[in-house]
N, C-alpha and C positions, 0 to 999 in steps of 0.2 A: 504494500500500500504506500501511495508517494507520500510526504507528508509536506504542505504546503511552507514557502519559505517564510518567514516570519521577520520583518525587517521592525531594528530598533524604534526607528518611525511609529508604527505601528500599535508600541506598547508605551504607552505615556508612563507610565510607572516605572519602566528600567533607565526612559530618557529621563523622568528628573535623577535619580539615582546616579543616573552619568554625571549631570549638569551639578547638584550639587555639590561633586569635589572641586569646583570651583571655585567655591563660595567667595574667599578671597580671594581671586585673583579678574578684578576686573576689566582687563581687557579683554580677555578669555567670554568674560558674559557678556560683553558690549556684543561680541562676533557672535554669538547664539543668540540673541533677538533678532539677528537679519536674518535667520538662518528659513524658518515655516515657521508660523503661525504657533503651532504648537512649541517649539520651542521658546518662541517670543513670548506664551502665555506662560510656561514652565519657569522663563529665565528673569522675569518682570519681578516677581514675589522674593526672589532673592538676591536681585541689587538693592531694593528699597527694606531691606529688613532691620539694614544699620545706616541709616543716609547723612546722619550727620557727625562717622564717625571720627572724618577728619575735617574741621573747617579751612577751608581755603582762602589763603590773601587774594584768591582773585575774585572779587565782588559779584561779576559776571556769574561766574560758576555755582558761589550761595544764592545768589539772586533766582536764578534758574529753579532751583530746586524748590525756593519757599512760592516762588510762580504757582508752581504746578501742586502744591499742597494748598493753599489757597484761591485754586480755581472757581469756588462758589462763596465768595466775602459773605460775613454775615451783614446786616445790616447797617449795626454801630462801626463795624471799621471803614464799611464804604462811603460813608455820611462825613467821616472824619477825615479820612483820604479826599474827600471832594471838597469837604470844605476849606481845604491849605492847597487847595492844586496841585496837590502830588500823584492821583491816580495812576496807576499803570496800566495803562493801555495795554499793553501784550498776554494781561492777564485773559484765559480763556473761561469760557461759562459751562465746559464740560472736559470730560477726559475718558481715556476708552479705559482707565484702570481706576479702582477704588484705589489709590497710593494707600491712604495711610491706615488702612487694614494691611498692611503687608509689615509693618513697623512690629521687630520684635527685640530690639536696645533704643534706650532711650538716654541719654545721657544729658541733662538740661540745661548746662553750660554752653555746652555745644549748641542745642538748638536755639540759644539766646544770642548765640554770636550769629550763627548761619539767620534770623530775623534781624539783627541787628545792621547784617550787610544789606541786607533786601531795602528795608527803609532808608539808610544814606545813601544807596546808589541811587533810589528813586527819587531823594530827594535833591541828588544832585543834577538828575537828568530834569528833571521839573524846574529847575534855576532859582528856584526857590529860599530867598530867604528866612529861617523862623528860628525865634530863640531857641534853647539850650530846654526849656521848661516845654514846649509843645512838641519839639523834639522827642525827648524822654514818653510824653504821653503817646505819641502815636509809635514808638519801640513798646511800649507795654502794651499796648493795642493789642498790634500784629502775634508778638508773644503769647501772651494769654488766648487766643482769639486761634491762634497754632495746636497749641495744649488742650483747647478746647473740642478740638477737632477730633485730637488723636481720640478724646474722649469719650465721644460723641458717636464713634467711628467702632467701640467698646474692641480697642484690641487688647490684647492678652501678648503682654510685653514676657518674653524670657527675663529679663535683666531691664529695673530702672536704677540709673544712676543719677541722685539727686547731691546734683555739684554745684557747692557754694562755697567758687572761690573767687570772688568779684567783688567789692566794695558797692561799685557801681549799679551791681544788678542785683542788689539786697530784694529791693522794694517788688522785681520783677519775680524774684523765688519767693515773697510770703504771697502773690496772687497764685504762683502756683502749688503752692502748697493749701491754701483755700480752697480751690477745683477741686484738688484728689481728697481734702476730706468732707467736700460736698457730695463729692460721690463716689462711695465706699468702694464699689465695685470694681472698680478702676484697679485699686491699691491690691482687693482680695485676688485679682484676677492674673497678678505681675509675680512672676516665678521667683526673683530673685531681687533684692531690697539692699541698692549700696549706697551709702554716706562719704561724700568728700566735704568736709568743711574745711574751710582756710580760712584765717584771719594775718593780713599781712602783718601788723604790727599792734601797740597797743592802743595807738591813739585810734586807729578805724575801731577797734573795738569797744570804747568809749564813745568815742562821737555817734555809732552806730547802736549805743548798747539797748535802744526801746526794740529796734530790730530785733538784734539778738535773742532777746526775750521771745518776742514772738515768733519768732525762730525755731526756737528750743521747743515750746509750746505743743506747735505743731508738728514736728518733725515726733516728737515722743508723739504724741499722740498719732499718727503714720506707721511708727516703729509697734506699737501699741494693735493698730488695726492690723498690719502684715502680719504679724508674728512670727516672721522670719529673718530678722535682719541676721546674715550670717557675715560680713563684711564691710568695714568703718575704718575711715582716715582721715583723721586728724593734721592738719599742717598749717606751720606759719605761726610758731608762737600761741593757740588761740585755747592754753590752757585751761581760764578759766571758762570757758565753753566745755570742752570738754569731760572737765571734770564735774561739773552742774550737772550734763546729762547722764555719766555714766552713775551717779551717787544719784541720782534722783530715783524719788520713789515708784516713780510712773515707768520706770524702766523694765522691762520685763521680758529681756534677751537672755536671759542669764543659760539658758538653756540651748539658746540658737547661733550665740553670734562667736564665732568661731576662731577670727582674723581679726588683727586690729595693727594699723601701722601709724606711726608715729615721727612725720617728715617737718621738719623744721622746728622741734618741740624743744623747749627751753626745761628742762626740768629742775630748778633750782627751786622755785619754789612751790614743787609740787610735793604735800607731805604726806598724802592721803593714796597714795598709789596702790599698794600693800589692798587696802582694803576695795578699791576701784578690782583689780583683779584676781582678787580673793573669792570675788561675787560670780565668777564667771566659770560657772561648771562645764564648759565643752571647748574653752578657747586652747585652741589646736599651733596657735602660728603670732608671733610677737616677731615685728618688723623696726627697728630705729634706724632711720635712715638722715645722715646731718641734723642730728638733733645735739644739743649741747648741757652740758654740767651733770656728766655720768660720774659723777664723782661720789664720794663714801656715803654721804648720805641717802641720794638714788637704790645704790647698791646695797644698803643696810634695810630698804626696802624689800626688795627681791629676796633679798635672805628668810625675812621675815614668810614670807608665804609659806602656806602648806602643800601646796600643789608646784607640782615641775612650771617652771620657767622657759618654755620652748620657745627660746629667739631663737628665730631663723634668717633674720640679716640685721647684719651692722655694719653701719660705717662710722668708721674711728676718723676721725678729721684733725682733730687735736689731743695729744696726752701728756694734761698739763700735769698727771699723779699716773704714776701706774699699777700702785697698789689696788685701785678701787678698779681696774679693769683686769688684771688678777682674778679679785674673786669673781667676777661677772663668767670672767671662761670657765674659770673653772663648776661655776654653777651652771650656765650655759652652756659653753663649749660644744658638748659632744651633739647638740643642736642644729647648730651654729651648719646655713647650706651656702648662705651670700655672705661674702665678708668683702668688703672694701677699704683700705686703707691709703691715707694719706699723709705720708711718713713729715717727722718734724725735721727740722737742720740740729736736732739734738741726737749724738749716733748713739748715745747708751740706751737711751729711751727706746730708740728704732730696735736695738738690739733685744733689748728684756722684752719688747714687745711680740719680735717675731719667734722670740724661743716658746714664749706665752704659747700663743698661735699654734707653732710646732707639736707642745705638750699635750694641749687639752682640742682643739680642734682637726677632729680626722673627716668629718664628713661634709667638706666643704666640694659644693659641687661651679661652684661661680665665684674666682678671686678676681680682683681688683685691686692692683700695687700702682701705687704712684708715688711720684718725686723717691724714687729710687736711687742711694749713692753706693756707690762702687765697693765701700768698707762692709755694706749688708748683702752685697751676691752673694757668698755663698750659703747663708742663712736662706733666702729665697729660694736659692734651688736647691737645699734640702726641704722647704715646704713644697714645695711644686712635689716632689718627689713624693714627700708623705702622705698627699694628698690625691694622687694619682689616679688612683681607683677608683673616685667620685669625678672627679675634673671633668667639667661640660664646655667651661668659660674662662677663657685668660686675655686679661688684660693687664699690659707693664706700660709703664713708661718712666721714666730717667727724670732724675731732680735736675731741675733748668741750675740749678746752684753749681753740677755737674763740669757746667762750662770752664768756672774757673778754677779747678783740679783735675782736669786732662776727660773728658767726656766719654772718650770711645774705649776706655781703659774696662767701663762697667757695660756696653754694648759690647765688646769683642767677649766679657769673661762669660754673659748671659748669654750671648748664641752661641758660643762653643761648647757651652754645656746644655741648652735646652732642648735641643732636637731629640738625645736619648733618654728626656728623663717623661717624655710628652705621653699622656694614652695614646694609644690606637686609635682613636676617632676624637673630633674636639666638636664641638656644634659652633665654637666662634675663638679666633686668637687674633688679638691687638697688640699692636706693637708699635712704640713711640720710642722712638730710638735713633741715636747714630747708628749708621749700619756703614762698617766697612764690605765690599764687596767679597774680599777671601771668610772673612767670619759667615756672612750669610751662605755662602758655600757648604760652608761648616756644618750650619745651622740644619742646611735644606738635605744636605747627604744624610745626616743625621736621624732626621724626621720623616724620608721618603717612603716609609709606610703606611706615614699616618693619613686621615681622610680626614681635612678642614672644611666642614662646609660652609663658614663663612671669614673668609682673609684679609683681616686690616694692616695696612703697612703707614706708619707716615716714616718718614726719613728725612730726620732733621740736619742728615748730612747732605754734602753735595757729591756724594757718591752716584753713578748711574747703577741699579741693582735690578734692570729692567731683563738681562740676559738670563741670567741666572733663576728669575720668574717663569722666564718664557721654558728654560730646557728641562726644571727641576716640580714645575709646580703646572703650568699651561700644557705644557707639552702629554703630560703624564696623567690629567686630567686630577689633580689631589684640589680640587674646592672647588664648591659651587657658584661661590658667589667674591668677586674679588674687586676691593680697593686698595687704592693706595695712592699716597700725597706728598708730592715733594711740594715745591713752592707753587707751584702749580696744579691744579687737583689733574689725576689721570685720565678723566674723560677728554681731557684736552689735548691730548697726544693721539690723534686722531688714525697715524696709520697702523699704530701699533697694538692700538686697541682694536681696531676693525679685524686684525688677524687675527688676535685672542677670541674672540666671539665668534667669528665665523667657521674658523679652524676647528675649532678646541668646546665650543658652544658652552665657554665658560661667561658667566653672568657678569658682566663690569658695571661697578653702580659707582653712584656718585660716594665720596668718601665720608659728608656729611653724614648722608641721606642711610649709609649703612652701619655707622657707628650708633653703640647703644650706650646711652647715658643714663643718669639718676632716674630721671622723669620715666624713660621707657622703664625702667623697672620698678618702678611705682607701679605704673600704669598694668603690668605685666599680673605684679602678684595682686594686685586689685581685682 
């Protein structure tokens, strides 16, 4: 019996299956909406799932988007748009897709900047003069008026991220924080419940502090409705925020909320911590990232607990004692997966530091060394060493102090010992360094088993180390994805990178654009 041929086409259910390992990568789904009809309907629901994941400096581009989410104005925004002669003409009165039923992250920062761009372009294309005060009103407009849509619209969000880290756009998050507890549903109906507050400094949090209140207010009573919040970050100083909510009575995570990170937190005079995460029966993951005054009394805290202390990243910036980060590893330590350091011009400190490190942290899966001198290499590469088995992430780079004690002395001693102390696979290695060209020979002979899939190089010499790339690393296909930056970024060597990509179908990105900092990991473990 023949049995008839059965084309992907065919079966709608195997082509989203296909189409969704996409997800990210969109150019890939621009090309599958021109593809038929059904792929166009399959591929529409999963670009606009996350739409305003990255805001854009190009105005145009946000502009576009909040177009086409308010294609039918309600009322009161059209009335207010008309009456400052701002209207946008280009806006349409229909659309072949419900957009914001397709909305499953929501991040409100984001969508405040991406409304924020739509009203100044159109205010600027309208020639329109209007103060600072009507301005602001018709941005709260479109915002709330946005929000309301989504809401209206009753999607069922995977992930809300309600991100208040703006001064500016205080007044714009307590309207939406109004909306979701007007209407329950919204909130009960959203998988996943995350908290960024920021407060830049003390005085916005004074000048701001009626806000704050009602701030707090609602956000507990949100936290209160979800009954899920499993993930919270705090940054920018805004201690006493944070400690208000987690000591409040109204608080009722204690069971749910799992993460908690701590970016730009001053804890000097926080005295009540101890008891902040005493309360917290399932918290899984303590994140301190450039936060400051980890000193005895912090640490006299954490002692104090009954329950393990599970940091899983630090960044050391300053170590003005190193007693009180002593007991931290050692209480901490075998935790400890991100570790970041920023070594002082003090070398005993660097040194009890990195034995520290050495002793009580083996399970470090992502280091980060900077301002590195020549007197701590070989300390370094016995951590790299010790840490091997875990190693996902490496990032070095050399103390600019380096310069005036012979610079290339700690670049030559680290690539002639790095290559063989490296795992077998890395997922990302950075390297900011002199690089003489026979050392990185060294280096890459060394290492040529290992599989980089992503390769940062800047080279702060004036060495060319572009051949030895091309025989050792390009040729052999060991990375997927590769930058690198002398004074000039590498996109800009135009014939040489053409070979690399086309030959080799290795991936050349901008050096910037591949490099991962603070913020990406922030953003990561959030």
């Amino acid at each position: 019996m023949a049995h008839p041929k059965i084309s992907i086409v065919d079966l709608p259910e195997l082509t989203y299956e296909v189409i969704k390992y996409f997800k990210n990568d969109f150019s890939t789904l621009y090309s599958c909406v021109l593809v038929n009809r059904l792929w166009c309907r399959i591929t529409i629901p999963l670009l606009w799932e996350n739409p305003f994941l990255i805001p854009s400096k190009n105005y145009k581009k946000n502009s576009n988007l909040i177009k086409i989410y308010l294609y039918d104005l309600n009322y009161d925004l059209k009335t207010k748009l008309d009456q400052y002669g701002i209207s946008d003409n280009s806006l349409t009165s229909s659309s072949l897709f419900n957009y914001p039923s397709f909305l499953k992250y929501l991040n409100t920062f984001n969508m405040a900047t991406f409304a924020n761009s739509w009203v100044e372009n159109i205010i600027i294309t309208s020639k329109q003069r209007l103060n600072i005060d009507l301005i602001c009103d018709i941005k709260r407009l479109v915002i709330i008026s946005l929000f309301k849509k989504f809401i209206e619209n009753e999607v069922n969000l995977n992930t809300l991220e309600i991100e208040i880290s703006n001064y500016y756009y205080y007044i714009y998050f307590i309207n939406i924080l109004e909306s979701i507890l007007q209407n329950t549903n919204f909130i009960h109906n959203t998988g996943n419940l995350k908290l960024y507050i920021d407060n830049k400094n003390d005085f916005d949090f004074y000048y701001y502090n009626n806000d704050h209140t009602l701030i707090e207010d609602r956000i507990l009573q949100i936290i209160n409705l979800h009954q899920n919040l499993k993930k919270i970050i705090f940054g920018d100083n805004n201690s006493p925020l944070f400690k208000s909510l987690l000591l409040s009575k109204g608080f009722n995570c204690s069971n749910t909320l799992n993460t908690i990170i701590f970016y730009r937190i001053n804890f000097n005079n926080v005295i009540n911590l101890d008891k902040i995460l005493e309360q917290l029966n399932v918290l899984e993951s303590v994140h301190i990232i450039h936060c400051f005054s980890l000193n005895s009394q912090f640490v006299q805290q954490i002692n104090n607990l009954t329950k393990p202390f599970k940091l899983k990243t630090l960044f050391i910036d300053r170590i003005p004692q190193i007693e009180p980060l002593q007991k931290l590893l050692q209480i901490s330590g075998s935790y400890l997966e991100n570790l970041m350091c920023r070594f002082s011009l003090v070398l005993s400190l660097n040194q009890q530091l990195l034995e520290l490190i050495i002793r009580y942290c083996k399970n470090i899966k992502r280091l980060d060394l900077q301002r590195i001198g020549k007197q701590i290499t070989c300390l370094v590469i016995n951590l790299i060493k010790n840490i091997k088995q875990n190693l996902n992430y490496l990032k070095i780079s050399e103390c600019y102090q380096s310069l005036l004690i012979g610079y290339y002395e700690f670049s030559s001693l680290l690539l002639q010992n790095l290559g063989q102390i490296l795992p077998s696979k890395l997922e990302y290695l950075h390297l900011i360094l002199h690089i003489k060209p026979n050392d990185f020979k060294i280096f890459l002979e060394n290492s040529q088993n290992i599989f980089i899939k992503k390769l940062l190089i800047m080279q702060n010499g004036n060495d060319d180390i572009l051949y030895y790339l091309r025989e050792y690393i390009i040729k052999k296909k060991r990375v997927k994805y590769l930058a690198i930056k002398y004074d000039d970024d590498f996109l800009n060597l135009n014939d040489k990178v053409k070979e690399f990509k086309l030959r080799n179908n290795i991936r050349v990105q901008n050096y910037c654009y591949l490099s991962i900092d603070i913020y990406d990991l922030v953003k990561e473990i959030y």
